[in-house]
C-alpha positions as CSV (number, residue, x, y, z in Angstrom):
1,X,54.5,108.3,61.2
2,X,55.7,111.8,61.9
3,X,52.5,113.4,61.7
4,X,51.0,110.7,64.9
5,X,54.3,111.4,67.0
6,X,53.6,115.1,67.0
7,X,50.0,114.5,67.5
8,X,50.7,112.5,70.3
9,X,53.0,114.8,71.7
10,X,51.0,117.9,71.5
11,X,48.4,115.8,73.4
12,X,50.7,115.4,76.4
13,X,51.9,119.1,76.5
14,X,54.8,119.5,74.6
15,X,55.6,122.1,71.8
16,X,56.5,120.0,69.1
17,X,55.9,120.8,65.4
18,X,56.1,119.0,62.2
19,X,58.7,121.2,61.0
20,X,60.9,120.6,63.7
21,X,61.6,117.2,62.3
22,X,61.8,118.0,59.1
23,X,64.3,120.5,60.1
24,X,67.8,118.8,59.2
25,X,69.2,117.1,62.4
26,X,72.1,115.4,61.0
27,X,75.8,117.1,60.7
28,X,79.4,115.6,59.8
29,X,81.6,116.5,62.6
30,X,85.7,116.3,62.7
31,X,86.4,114.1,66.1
32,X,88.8,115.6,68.5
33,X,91.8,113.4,69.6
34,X,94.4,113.0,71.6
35,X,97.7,111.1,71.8
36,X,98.6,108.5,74.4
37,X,101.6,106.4,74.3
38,X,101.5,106.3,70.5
39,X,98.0,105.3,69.9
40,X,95.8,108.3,68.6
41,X,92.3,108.6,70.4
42,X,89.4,110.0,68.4
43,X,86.0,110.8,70.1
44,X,83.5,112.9,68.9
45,X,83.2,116.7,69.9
46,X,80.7,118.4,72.1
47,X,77.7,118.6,72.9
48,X,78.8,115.2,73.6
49,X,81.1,113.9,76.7
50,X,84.2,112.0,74.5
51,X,86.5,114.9,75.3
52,X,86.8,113.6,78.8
53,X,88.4,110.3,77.7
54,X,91.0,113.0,76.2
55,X,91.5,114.8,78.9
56,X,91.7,112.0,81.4
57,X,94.1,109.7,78.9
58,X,96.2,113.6,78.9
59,X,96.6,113.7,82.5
60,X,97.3,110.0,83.1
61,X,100.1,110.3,80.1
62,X,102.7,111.0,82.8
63,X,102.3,108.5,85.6
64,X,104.4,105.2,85.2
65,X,100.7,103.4,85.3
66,X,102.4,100.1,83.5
67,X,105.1,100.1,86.6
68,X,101.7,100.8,89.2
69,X,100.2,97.6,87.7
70,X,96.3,97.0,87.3
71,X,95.6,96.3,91.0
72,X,97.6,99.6,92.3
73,X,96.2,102.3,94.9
74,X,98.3,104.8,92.9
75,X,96.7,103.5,89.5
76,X,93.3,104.1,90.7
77,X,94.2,107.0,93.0
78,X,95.5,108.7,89.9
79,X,92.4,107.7,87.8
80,X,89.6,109.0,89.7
81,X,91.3,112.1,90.5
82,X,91.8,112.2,86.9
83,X,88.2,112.0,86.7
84,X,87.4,114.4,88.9
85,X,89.2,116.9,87.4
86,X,88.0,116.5,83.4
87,X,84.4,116.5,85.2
88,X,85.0,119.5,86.4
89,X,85.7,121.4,82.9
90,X,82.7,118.9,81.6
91,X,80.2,120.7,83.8
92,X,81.7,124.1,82.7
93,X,82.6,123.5,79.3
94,X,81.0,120.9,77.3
95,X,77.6,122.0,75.4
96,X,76.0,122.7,72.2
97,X,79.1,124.5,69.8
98,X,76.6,126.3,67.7
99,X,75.1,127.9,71.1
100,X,79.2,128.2,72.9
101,X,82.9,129.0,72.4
102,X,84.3,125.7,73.8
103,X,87.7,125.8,74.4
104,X,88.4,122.2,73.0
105,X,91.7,122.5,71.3
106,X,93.0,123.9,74.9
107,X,91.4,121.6,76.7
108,X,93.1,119.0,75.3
109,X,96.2,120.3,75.1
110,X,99.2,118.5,77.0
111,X,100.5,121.9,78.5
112,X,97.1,122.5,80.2
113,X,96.9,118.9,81.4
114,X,100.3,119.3,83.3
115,X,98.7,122.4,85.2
116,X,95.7,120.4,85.9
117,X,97.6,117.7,86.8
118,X,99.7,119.2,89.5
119,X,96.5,119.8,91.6
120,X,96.9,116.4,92.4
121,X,97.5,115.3,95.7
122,X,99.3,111.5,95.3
123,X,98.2,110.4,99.1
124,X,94.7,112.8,99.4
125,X,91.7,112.2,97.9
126,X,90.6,115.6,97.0
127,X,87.0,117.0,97.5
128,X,87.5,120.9,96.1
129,X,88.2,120.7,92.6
130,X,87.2,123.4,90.2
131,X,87.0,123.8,86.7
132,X,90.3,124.9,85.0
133,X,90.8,128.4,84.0
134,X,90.2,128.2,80.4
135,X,89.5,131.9,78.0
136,X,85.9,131.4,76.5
137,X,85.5,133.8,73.4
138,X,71.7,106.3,83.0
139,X,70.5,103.2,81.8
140,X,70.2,100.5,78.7
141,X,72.4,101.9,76.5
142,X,73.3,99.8,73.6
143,X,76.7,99.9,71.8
144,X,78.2,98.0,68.8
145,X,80.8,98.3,66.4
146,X,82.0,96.5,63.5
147,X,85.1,96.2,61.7
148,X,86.2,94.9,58.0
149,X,89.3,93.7,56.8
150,X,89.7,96.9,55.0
151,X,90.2,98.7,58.0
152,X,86.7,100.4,58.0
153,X,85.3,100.5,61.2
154,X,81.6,101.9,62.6
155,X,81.2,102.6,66.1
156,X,77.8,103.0,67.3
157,X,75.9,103.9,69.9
158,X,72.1,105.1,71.0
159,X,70.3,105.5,74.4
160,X,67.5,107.3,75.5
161,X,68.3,107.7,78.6
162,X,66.8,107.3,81.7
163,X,66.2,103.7,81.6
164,X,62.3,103.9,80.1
165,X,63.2,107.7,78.5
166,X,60.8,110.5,78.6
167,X,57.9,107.2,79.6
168,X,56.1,108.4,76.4
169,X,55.5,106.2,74.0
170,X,53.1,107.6,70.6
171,X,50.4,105.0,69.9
172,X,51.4,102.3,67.9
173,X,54.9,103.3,67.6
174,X,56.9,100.3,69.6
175,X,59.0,102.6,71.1
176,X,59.8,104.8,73.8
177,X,61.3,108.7,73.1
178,X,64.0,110.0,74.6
179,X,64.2,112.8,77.5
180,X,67.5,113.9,76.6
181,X,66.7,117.5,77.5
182,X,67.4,116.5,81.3
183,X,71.0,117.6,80.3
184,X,70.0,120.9,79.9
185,X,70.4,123.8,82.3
186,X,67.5,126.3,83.8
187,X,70.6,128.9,84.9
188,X,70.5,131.5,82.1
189,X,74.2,131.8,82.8
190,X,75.2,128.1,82.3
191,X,76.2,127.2,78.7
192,X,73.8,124.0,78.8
193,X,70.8,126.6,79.3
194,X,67.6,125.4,77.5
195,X,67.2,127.2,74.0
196,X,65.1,126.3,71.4
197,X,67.1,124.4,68.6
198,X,70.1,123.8,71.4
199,X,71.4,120.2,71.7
200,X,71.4,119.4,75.1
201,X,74.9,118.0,76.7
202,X,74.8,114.6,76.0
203,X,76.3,111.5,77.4
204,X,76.7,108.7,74.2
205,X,79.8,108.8,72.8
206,X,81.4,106.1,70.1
207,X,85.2,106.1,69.8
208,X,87.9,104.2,67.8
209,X,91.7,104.5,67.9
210,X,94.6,104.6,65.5
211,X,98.0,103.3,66.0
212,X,100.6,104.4,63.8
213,X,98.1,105.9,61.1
214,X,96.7,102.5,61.1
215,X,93.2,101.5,62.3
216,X,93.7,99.6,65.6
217,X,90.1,99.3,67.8
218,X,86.8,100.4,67.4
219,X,85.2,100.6,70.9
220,X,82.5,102.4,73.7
221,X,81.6,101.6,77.2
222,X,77.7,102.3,77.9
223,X,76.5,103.9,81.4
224,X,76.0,107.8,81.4
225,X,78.7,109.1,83.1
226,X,80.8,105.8,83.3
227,X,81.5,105.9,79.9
228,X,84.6,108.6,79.8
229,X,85.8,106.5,83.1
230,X,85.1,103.4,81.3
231,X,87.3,104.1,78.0
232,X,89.9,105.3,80.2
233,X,89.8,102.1,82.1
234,X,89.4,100.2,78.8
235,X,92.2,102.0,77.0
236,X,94.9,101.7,80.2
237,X,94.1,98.0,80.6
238,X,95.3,97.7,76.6
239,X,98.0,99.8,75.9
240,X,99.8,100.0,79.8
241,X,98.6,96.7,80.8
242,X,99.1,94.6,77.6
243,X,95.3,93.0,77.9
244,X,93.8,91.5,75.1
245,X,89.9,93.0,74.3
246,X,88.3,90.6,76.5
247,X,90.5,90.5,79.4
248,X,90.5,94.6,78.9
249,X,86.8,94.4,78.9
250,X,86.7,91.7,81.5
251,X,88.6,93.5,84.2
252,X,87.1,94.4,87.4
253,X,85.9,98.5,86.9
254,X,85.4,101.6,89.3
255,X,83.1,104.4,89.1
256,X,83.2,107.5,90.5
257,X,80.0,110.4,91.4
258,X,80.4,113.4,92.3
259,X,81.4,116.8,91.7
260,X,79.6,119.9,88.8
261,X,77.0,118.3,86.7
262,X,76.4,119.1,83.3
263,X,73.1,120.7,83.8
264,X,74.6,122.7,86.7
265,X,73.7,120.5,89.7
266,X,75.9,120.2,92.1
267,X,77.2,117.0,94.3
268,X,80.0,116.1,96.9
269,X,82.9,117.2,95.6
270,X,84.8,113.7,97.2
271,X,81.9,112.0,95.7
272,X,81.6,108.3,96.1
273,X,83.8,105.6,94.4
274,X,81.3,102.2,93.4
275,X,84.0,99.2,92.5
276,X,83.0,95.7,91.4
277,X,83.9,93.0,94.0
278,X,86.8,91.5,92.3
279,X,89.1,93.9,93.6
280,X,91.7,92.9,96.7
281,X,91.1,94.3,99.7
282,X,94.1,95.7,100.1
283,X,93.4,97.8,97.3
284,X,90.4,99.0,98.7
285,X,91.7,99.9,102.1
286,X,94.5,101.6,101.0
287,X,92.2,103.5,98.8
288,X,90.0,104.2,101.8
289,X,93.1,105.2,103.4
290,X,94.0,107.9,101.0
291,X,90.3,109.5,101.8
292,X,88.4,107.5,99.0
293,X,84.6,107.0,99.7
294,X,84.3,103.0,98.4
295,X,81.2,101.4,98.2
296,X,81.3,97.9,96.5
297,X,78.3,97.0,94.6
298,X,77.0,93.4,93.5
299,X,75.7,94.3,90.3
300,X,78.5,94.9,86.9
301,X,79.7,98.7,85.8
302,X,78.9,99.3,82.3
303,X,79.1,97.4,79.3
């Protein structure tokens, strides 16, 4: 029950109350989208990440990625800089709207995606992004989606985050709670700073996209941070590369860290790019080449 959560979690040190869950948690939100190559991407707003899928799909619009081809330096060159560059606005930018001014309709506008675009060197990895001057007034996730023949689709996803949570689990519960508030910030100047009834930034983020006013795929990638660079990856594979679901979701993935985190941490800017070990190496080394950091890994990216 309610009542033996917040027991047990007064026991352990927190400040939970009663009323805090009987406050109303729940909201019905407009999802932002974008337009790429006549499909229409919806993901949902902040405090959530989906705006990064917007703003990568934005910046990508204008490279020729179907002539590149799927196993292309300049295809995956363009992608993680890509990356790099929406992350960089996510650390700034993305938090709890009831707590910020978030710039999102300029953020994902194509105009500003040009300017962020033409920071990008086509032969030079870059390790100095920044965020883009903009006025202000890990683990088990589980994803599904269903579709009917109606056209009404549910995407869905939940995760707790670190892969056991906050390692509290109230007696006789079954399950572990969340430690979500790892997104939040300690810097009194960040917008992700801690406040009591703030949403923390927050990773999860369920998609679906239209084509043609029409419902046309209901979809999510799980992994933290690899999700935005996942539904890119997903999304490119479909509509440049003419792959069917499972081929699109079946297709050899790369995942870049580094750069502003969310809760104001700070890593390499060049970061480090993980692939799985389906990729030529030709690819590779030519990605190397262009200053890349690769590191192949034995185990899959995302789901």
């Amino acid at each position: 029950s309610a009542r033996s959560m917040v027991e047990y979690l007064q026991s352990v040190g927190t400040a939970v109350t009663e009323q805090d869950l009987l406050a109303s948690h729940c909201e019905w939100v407009v999802p932002l989208t974008t337009s790429y190559r006549g499909h229409d991407v919806f993901e949902l707003p902040p405090n959530g990440q989906g705006l990064s899928v917007l703003q990568i799909l934005n910046i990508l619009e204008a490279y020729p990625l179907r002539d590149f081809g799927p196993d292309s330096a300049d295809y995956w060159h363009a992608f993680i800089e890509a990356k790099k560059l929406s992350f960089e606005d996510r650390a700034r930018y993305y938090a709890d709207p009831e707590f910020s001014d978030i710039p999102t309709a300029r953020l994902i506008d194509k105009s500003y995606a040009e300017g962020r675009r033409a920071l990008i060197n086509d032969k030079v990895a870059a390790s100095d992004f920044s965020y883009g001057d903009v006025a202000v007034p890990g683990s088990d996730t589980t994803y599904l989606c269903a579709a009917d023949n109606d056209g009404m689709m549910v995407s869905l996803i939940q995760s707790i985050f670190s892969p056991f949570g906050s390692g509290l689990v109230p007696p006789g519960s079954g399950f572990a709670l969340q430690c979500r508030g790892a997104g939040f910030s300690l810097d009194r100047g960040h917008p992700n700073c801690y406040a009591p009834r703030k949403r923390p930034f927050h990773t999860i983020i369920p998609a679906f996209v239209m084509k043609d006013g029409v419902p046309w795929l209901s979809f999510g990638v799980m992994g933290a941070d690899m999700q935005p660079q996942g539904q890119v990856q997903v999304l490119v594979n479909m509509i440049d590369f003419d792959m069917d679901p499972q081929a699109a979701g079946d297709a050899a993935r790369m995942r870049h860290f580094g750069g502003c985190q969310p809760n104001g941490q700070r890593l390499d800017g060049l970061g480090i790019v993980q692939y799985e070990g389906e990729f030529d190496s030709s690819l590779i080394e030519e990605l190397q080449r262009r200053g890349h950091k690769m590191q192949e890994i034995d185990d899959w990216i995302a789901g």
